[in-house]
Structures are given as structure tokens and as C-alpha cells.
LOZATOR-353633 format. One line per field, with one value per residue: residue number from 1; residue in three letters; x, y, z of N, C-alpha, C in turn. Coordinates in steps of 0.02 Angstrom, whole numbers, plus 50000, padded with zeros to 5 digits. Each point is the difference from the previous one (the first is absolute). Layout:
BEGIN
nuke <- [NUM  ...]
marmi <- [Ala  ...]
npx <- [X  ...]
npy <- [Y  ...]
npz <- [Z  ...]
capx <- [X  ...]
capy <- [Y  ...]
capz <- [Z  ...]
cpx <- [X  ...]
cpy <- [Y  ...]
cpz <- [Z  ...]
REM end
This chain:
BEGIN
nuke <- [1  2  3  4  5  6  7  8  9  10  11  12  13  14  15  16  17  18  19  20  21  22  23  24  25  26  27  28  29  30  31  32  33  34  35  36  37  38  39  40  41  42  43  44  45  46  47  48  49  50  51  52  53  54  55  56  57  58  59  60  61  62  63  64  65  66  67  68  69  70  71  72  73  74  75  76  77  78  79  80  81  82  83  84  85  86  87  88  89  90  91  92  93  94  95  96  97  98  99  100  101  102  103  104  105  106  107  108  109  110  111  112  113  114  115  116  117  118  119  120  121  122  123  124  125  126  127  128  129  130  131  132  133  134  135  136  137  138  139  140  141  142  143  144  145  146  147  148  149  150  151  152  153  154  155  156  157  158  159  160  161  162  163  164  165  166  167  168  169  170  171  172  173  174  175  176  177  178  179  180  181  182  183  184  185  186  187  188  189  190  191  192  193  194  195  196  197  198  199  200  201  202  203  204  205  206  207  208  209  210  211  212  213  214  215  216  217  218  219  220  221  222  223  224  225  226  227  228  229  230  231  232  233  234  235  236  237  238  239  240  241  242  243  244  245  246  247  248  249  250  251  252  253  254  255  256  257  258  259  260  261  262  263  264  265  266  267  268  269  270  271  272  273  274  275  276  277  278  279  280  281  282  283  284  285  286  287  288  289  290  291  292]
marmi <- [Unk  Unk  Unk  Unk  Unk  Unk  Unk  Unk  Unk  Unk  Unk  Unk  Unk  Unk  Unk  Unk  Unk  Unk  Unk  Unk  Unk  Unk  Unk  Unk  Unk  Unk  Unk  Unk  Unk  Unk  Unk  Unk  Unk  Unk  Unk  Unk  Unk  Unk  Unk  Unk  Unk  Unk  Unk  Unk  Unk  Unk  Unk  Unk  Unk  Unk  Unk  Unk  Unk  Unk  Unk  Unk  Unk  Unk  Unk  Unk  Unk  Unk  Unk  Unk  Unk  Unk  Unk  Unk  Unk  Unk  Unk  Unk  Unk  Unk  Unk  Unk  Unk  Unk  Unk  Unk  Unk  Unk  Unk  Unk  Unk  Unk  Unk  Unk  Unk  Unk  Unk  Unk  Unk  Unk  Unk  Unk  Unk  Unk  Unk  Unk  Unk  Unk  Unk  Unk  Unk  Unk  Unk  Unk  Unk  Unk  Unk  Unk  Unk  Unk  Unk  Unk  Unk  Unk  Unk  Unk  Unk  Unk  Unk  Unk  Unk  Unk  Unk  Unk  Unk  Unk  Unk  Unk  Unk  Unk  Unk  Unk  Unk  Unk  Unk  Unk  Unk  Unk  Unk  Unk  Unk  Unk  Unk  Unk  Unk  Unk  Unk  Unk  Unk  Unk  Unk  Unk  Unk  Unk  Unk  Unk  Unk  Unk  Unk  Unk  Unk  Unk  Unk  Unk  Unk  Unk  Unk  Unk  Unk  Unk  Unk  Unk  Unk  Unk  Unk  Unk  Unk  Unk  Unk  Unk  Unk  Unk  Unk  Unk  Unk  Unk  Unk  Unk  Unk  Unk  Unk  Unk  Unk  Unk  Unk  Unk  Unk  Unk  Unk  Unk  Unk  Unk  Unk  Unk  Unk  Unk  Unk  Unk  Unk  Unk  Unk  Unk  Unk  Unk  Unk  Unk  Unk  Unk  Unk  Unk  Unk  Unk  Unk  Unk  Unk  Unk  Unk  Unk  Unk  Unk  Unk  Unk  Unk  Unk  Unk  Unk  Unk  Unk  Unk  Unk  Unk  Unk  Unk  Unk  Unk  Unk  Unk  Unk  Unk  Unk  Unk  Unk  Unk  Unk  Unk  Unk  Unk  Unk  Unk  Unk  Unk  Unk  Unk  Unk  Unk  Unk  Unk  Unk  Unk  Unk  Unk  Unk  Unk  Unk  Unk  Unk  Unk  Unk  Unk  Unk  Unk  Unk  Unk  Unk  Unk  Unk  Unk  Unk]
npx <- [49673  49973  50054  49999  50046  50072  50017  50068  49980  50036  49988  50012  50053  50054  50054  50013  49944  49964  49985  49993  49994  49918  49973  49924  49948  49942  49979  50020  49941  50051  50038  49967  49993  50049  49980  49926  50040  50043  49976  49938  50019  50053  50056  49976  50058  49982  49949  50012  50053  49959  49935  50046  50000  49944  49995  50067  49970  50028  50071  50016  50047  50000  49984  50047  49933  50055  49986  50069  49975  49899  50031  50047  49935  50018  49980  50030  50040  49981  49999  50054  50041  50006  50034  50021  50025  50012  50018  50049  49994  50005  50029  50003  49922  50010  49928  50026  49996  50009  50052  49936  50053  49991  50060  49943  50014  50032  49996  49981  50047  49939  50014  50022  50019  50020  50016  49979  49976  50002  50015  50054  50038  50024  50024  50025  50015  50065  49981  50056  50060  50010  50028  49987  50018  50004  49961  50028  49991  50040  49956  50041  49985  49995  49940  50006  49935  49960  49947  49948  50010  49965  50052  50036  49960  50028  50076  49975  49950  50044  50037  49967  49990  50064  50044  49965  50044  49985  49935  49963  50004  49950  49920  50022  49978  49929  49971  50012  50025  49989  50053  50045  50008  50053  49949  50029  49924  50042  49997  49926  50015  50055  49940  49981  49974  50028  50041  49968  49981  50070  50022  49998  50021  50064  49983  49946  50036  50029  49940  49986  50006  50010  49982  49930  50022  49924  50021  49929  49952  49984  49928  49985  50082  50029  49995  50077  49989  50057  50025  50025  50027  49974  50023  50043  49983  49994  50044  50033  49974  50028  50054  50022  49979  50037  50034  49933  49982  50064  49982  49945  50044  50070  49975  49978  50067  49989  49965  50009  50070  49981  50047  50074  49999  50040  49949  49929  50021  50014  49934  50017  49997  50029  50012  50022  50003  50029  50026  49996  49989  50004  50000  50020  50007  50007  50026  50029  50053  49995  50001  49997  50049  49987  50036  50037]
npy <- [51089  49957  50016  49942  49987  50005  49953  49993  49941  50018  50041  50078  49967  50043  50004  50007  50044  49990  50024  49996  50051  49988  50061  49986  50043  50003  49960  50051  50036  50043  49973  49988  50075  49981  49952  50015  50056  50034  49959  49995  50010  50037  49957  49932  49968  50019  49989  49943  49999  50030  49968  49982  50021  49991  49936  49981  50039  49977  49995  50003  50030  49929  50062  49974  50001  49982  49992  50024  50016  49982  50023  50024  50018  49953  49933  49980  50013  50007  49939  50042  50037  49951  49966  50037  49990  49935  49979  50055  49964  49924  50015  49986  49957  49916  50010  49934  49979  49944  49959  49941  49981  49985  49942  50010  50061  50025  50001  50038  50044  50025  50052  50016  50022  50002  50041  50015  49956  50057  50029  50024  49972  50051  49972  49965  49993  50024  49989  50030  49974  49948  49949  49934  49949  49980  49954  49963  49934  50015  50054  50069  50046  50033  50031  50053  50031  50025  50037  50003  50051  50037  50049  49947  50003  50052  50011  49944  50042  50019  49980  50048  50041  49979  49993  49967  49930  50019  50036  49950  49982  50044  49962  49934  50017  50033  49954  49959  49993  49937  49965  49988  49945  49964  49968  50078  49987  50039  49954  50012  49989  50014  50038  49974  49944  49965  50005  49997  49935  49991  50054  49956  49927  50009  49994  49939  49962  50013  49959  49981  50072  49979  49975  50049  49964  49983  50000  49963  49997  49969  50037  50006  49994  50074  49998  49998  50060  50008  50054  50033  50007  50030  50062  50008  49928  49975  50020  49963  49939  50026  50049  49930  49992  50031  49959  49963  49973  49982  49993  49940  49986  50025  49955  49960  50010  49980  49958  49991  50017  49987  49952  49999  49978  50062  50044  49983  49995  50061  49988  49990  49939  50011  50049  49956  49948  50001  50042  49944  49994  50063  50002  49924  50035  50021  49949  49962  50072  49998  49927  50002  50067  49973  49917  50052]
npz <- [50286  50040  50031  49982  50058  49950  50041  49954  49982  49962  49954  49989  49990  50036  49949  50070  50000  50009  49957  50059  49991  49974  49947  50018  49930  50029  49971  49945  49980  50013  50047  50032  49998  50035  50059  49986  49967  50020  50051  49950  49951  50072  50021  50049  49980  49938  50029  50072  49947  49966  50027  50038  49936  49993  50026  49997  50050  50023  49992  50063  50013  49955  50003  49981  49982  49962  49937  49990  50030  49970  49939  50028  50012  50047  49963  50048  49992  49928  50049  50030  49954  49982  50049  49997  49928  49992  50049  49985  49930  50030  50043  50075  49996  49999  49962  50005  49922  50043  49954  50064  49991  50038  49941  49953  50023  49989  50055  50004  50017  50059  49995  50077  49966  50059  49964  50049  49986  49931  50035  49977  50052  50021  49953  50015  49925  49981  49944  49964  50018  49976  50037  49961  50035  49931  50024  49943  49981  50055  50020  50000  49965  50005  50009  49960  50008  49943  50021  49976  49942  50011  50020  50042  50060  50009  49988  50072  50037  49941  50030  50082  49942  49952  50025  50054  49956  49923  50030  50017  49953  49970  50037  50016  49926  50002  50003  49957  50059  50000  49983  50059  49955  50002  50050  50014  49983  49944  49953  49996  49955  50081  50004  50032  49966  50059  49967  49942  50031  49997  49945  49955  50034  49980  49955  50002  50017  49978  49948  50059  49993  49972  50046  49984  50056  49982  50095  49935  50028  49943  50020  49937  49970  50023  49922  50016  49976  49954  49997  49940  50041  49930  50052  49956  49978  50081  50016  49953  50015  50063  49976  49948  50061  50003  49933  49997  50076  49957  49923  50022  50025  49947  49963  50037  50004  49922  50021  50056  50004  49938  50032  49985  49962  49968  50010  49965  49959  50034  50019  50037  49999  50052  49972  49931  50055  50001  49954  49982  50056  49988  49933  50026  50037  49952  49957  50068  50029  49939  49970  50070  49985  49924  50030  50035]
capx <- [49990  50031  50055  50029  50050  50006  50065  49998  50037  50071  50012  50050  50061  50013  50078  50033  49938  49921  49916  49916  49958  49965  49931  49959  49964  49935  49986  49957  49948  50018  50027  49939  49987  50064  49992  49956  49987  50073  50044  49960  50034  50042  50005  49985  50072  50000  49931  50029  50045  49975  49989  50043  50051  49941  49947  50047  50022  50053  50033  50050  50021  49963  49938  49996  49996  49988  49986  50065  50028  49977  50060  50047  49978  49989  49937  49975  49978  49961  49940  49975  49977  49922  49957  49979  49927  49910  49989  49996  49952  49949  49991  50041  49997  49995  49969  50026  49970  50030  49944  50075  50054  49988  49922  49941  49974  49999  49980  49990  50037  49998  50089  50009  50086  50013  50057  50043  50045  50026  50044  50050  50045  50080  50058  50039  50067  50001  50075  50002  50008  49993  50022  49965  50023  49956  50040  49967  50039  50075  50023  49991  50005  49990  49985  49968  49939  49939  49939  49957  49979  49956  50032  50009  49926  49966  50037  49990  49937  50011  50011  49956  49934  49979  50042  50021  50051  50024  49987  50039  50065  50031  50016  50058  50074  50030  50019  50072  50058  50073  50019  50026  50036  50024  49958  49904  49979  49995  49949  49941  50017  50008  49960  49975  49927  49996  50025  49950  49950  50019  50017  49897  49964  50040  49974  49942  50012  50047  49951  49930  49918  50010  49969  49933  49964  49967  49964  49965  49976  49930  49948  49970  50044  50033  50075  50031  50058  50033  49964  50064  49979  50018  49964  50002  49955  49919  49972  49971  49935  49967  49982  49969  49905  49955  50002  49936  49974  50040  49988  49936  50036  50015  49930  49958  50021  49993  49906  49985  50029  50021  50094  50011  50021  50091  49990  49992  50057  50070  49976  49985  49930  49962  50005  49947  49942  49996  49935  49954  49967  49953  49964  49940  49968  49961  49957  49956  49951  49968  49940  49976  49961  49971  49935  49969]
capy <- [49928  49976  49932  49944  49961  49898  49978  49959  49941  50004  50055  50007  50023  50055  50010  49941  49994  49984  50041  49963  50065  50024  50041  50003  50017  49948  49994  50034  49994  50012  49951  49943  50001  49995  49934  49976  50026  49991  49951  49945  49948  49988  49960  50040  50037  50059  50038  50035  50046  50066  50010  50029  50053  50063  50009  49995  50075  49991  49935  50035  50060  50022  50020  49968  49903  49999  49909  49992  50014  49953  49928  49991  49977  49961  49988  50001  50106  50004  49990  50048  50072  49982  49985  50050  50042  49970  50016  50085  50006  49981  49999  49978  49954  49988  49916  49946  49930  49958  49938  49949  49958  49925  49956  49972  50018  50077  50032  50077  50030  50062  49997  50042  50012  50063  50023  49992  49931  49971  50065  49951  50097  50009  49953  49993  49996  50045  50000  50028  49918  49931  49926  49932  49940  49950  49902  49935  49943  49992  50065  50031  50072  50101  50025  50088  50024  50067  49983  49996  50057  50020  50005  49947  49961  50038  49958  49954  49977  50001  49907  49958  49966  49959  49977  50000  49999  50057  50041  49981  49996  50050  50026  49954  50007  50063  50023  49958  50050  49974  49949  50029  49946  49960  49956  50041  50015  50063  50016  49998  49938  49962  49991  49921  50019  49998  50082  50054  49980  49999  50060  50033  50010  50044  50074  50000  49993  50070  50049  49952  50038  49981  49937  49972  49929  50004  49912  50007  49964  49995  49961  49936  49949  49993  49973  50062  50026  50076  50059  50031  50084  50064  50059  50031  49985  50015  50100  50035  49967  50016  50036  49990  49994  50098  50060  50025  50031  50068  50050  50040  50046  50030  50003  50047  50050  50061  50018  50016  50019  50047  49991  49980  49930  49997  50031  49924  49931  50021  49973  49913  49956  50026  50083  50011  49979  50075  50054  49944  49970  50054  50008  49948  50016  50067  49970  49963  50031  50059  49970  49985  50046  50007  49969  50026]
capz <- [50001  50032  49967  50055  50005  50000  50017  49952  50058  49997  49997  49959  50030  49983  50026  50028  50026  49976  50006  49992  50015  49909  50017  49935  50000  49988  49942  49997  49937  49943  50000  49971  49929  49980  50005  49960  49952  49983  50030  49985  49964  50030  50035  50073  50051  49968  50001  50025  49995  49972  50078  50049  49983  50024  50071  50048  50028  50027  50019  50041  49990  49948  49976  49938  49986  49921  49997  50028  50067  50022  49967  50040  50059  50004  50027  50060  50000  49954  50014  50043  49964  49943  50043  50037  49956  50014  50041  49996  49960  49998  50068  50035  49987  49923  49990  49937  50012  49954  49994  49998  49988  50016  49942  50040  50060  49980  50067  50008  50073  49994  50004  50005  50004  50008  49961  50066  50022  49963  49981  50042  50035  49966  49970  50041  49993  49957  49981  49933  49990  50043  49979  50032  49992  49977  50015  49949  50008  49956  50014  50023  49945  50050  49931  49994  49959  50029  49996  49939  49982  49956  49920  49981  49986  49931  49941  49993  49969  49927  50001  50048  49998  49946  50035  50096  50014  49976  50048  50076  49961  49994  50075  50026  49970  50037  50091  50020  50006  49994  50080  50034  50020  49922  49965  49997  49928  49981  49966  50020  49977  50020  50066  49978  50036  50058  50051  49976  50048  50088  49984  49987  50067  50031  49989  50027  50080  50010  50021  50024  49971  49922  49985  50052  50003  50054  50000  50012  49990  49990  50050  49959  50019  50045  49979  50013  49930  49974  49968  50005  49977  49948  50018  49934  49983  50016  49995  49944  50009  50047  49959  49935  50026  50010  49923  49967  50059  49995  49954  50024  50055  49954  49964  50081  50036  49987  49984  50064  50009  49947  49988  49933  50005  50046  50096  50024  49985  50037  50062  50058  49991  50058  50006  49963  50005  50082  49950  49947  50065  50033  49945  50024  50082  49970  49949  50038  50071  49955  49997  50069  50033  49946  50022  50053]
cpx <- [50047  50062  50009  50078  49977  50068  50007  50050  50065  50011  50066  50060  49994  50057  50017  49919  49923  49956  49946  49945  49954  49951  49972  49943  49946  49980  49923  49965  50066  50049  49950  49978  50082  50018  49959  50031  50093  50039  49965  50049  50050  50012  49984  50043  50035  49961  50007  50062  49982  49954  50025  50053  49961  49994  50060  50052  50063  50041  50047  49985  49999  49929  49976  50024  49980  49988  50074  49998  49946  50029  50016  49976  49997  49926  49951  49979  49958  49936  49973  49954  49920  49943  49990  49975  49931  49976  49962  49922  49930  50005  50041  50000  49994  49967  50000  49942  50037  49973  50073  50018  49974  49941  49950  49972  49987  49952  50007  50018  49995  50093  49981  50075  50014  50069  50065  50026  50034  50078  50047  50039  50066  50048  50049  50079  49955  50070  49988  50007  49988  50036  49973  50054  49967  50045  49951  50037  50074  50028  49968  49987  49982  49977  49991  49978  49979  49938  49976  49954  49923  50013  49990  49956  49943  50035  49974  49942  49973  49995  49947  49922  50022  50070  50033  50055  50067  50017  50057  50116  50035  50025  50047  50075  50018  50024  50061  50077  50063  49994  50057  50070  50015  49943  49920  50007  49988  49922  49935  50018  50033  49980  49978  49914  50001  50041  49938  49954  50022  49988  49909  49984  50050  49975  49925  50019  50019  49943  49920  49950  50014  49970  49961  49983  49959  49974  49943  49956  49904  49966  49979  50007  50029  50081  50044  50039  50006  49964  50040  49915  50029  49985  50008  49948  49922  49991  49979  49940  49944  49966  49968  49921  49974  50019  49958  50005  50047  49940  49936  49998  50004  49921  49951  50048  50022  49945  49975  50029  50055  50064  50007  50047  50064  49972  49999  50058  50049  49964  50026  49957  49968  49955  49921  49946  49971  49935  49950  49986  49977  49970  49925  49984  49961  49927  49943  49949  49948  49957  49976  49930  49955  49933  49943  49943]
cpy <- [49968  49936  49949  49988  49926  50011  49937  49944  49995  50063  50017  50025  50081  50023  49942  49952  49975  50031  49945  50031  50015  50017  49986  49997  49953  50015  50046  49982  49995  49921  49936  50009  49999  49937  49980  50019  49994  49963  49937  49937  49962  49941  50023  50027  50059  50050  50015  50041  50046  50032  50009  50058  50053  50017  50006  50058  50004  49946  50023  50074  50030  50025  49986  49927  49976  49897  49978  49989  49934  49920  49990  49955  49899  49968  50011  50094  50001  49956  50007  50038  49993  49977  50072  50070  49964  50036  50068  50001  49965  49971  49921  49929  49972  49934  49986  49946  49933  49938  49949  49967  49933  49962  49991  50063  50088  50043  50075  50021  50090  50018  50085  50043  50082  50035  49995  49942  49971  50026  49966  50053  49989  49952  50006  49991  50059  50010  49996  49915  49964  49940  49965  49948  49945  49931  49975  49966  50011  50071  50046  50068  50053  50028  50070  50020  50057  49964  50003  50073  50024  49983  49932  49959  50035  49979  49934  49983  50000  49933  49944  49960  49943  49959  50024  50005  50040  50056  50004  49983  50075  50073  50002  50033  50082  50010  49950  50051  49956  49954  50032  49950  49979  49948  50022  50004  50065  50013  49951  49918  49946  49971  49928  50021  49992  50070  50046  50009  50050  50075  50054  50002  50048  50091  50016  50019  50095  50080  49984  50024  50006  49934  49961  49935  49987  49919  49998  49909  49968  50003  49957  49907  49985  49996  50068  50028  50052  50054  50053  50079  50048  50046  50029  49989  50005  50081  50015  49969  50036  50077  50028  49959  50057  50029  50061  50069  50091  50038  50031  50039  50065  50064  50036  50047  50068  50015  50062  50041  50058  49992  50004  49919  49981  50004  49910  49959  50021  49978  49922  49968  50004  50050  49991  49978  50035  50026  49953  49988  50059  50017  49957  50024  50066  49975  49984  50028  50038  49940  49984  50065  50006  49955  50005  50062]
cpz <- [50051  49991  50049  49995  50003  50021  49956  50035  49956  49955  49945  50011  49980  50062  50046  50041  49964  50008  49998  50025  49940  50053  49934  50014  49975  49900  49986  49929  49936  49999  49974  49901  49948  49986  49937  49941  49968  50006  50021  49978  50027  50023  50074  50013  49973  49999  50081  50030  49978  50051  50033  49989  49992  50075  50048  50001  50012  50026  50049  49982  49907  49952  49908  49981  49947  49987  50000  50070  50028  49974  50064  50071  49995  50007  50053  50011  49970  50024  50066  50008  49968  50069  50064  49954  49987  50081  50013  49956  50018  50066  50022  49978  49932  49992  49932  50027  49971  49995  50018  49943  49977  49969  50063  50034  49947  50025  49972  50065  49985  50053  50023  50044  50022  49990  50035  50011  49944  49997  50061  50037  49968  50003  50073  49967  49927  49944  49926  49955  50049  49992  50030  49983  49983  49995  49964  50004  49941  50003  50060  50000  50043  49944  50042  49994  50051  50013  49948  50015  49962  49913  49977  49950  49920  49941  49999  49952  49949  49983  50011  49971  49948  50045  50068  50001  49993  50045  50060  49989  49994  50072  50013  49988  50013  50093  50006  49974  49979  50073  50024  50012  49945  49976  49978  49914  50010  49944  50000  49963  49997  50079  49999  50045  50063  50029  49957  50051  50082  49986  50033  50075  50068  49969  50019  50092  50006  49970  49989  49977  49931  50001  50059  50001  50044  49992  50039  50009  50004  50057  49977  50006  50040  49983  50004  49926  50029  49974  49991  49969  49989  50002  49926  49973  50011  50001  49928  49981  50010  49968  49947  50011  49993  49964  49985  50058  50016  49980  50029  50077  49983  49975  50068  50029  49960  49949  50057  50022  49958  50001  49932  50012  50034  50076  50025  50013  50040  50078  50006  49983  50059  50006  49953  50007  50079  49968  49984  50067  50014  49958  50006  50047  49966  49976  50046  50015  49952  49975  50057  49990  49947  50026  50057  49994]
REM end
């Protein structure tokens, strides 16, 4: 099977250096029926942490890649990573449909996005911590922080569906390191909402592919919005359309073919339908020559 490199736009420290070097492998029968079936219930961002600890071959010079090691990865990696296994699986391009925005108009927008322009190149600063200097009226504070983690976001999302705020609080309080100065708030509770504000957008700024913004705007109206796109999200969409379409795959290739179900499911969605397109060219050429 063939593996793709991703170069990951900031990557994992290791000793005084960064590995931003992952190999991985395209999503096979047995992954899709993993998705539908074990890891149904999952949160996306848990569901794809368990995905990628299958499909992701390698990290640097490491040949073992455990859901420790995808914790660890920052957003922006992790939607790397997710955007160059759609890719590997269901090919280069990606069509969404959306609807505007705008009272009055809810326009339908066929949306065609090539993977490629979503994917950003390598981070230009790199670094284990960080400080920002935050100014509100009457102060001045240096705060410390990490980025925001896989891991993170998975403890979060315990939170995320019955309280945001909650969520986003507890982020916070893991990537805040402390201030660096006699007037830095050490704890998440004495952040005030305007440095919560400056914080979020100093850790957004520091990793961009964690957070797709696409500016788009109506033919319709003409009016201009936002569009933050969820490669986590639309891949499994995108997936969970062709639930059913696994099994009778499955079902013709080893009708025909006499596999046993593991042979199937260890093929490519490519691969399998490779066979299911010459299987139709059989069918064809044999009712042609029946009507003749």
C-alpha cells in the first residue's frame, strides 16, 4: 500500500529539534467499518484520534504511533493530517454545499475546494512556549502558554456540547503556564475576559490551520461571510454517505470473487472499486454479446 508524506506545519519537538516529517496510509474497508461500527459513538475529535493512530505510519524517525503521542499533536497537525487522509482516500478535491447567510436570500453555493489550498506550509516560528504582552486599560501582564493540544480538546469536549464556555475555560487553563512578571495572573481565574480574548487570538495567530477561514461571498446577493471549515468534521460526513455502500461492495466482491471479508476490508476504497468497475465492464460486455 502506498504511503503519503505530510509535512506537518509545526510539528513535534524531539530533543533540541522538530519532527515535522508523518507517513500515512489511505483509509482502508477495515477502517471505514471501524468508523461505522466501534467508534460510532465517538466524539469527532475522538473518533479522529483513534483514526489516525491506525492510519499514521510514522512520525519522524518514529515507527510507533500510539493515541499518546496523537494527544500530543497540536490542532493545526491533527488537521493536517485529517486533510491529507481525506485526500489519500477520496481524492484531491472536495465539494460542499452551502447556504448563504444572509435574512432574505439562503442561496444554495455549489463549493468546490481543492485540498491543496487548504493546507498551509511550515510555521515559520516554532517553539515549545510562548509569551504575549497583553494592555487593558490600567495594565500591562506577559502571559505563558502552550498551544492547544489534541489531548486538550478531547478532555474538553466532555464539556462542549452542554457548556462552550466551560470547554473553552478549561482549554485555557491547560495551556496557561503562568505570567512571567509580578502583574501576570497565574490562575485561569484571574484572567479577565479581555486578555481571555487577546490569549485565544495569540494562540489562533501562532497556529492558522487549526482554524479554516474561508471568505466567501454570495452570487446570489452578492453579500460577503465567513466560513470556518471542519476538515474533522466534513470527512466524517462525507463518509458516513456511503455507510450502506461499504457492505454491498463487501457483499459483490466476495459474491464474485470468493474473498473472505478480512481480504476485502484490508483493500482501499480505491482498490475496491478498481474490481467493482471491472466486474461492470464484465457484466456489460456479456449482456452486449447476449443481445447480439
Amino acid at each position: 500500500m502506498r504511503l503519503h508524506r505530510v509535512e506537518l506545519p509545526r510539528g513535534v519537538p524531539r530533543g533540541r529539534g522538530w519532527t515535522c516529517e508523518a507517513w500515512l496510509r489511505p483509509l482502508t474497508g477495515a477502517d471505514e467499518a471501524f468508523l461505522q461500527e466501534e467508534a460510532a459513538g465517538l466524539a469527532p475529535v475522538e473518533r479522529s484520534s483513534a483514526l489516525l493512530a491506525r492510519t499514521l505510519v510514522r512520525l519522524g524517525t518514529s515507527r510507533t504511533v500510539t493515541r499518546e503521542v496523537i494527544g500530543s499533536l497540536t490542532l493545526g497537525d491533527r488537521d493536517a493530517l485529517m486533510l491529507h487522509l481525506r485526500a489519500s482516500t477520496l481524492g484531491p478535491g472536495i465539494d460542499a454545499v452551502l447556504v448563504c447567510p444572509s435574512a432574505g436570500c439562503g442561496q444554495r453555493m455549489d463549493l468546490e475546494l481543492p485540498v491543496s489550498d487548504l493546507l498551509l506550509p511550515p510555521y515559520p516560528e516554532r517553539k515549545r512556549t510562548y509569551r504575549t504582552v497583553i494592555k487593558t486599560q490600567g495594565s500591562c501582564k506577559t502571559f505563558r502558554f502552550r498551544l492547544p493540544t489534541v489531548e486538550d480538546q478531547e478532555k474538553a469536549c466532555l464539556l462542549a456540547s452542554n457548556d462552550a464556555a466551560a470547554a473553552a475555560e478549561l482549554i485555557l487553563k491547560n495551556c496557561l503556564l503562568g505570567g512571567v512578571d509580578g502583574e501576570a495572573a497565574d490562575r485561569v481565574d484571574e484572567v479577565t475576559p479581555t486578555e481571555r480574548l487577546a490569549l485565544a487570538r495569540a494562540m489562533a495567530e501562532l497556529d492558522p490551520q487549526a482554524e479554516i477561514r474561508l471568505n466567501l461571498k454570495c452570487p446570489e446577493c452578492g453579500s460577503p461571510f465567513d466560513f470556518v471549515f471542519d476538515p474533522v468534521d466534513f470527512f466524517f460526513r462525507e463518509l458516513a454517505d456511503d455507510r450502506q455502500r461499504l457492505y454491498r461492495e463487501v457483499h459483490l466482491l466476495a459474491l464474485h470473487y470468493h474473498w473472505s471479508e478480512r481480504e476485502i476490508l484490508d483493500l482501499t476504497r480505491n482498490k475496491r472499486r478498481l474490481y467493482l468497475g471491472l466486474l461492470a465492464e464484465t457484466w456489460e460486455s456479456r449482456r452486449s454479446g447476449i443481445s447480439r
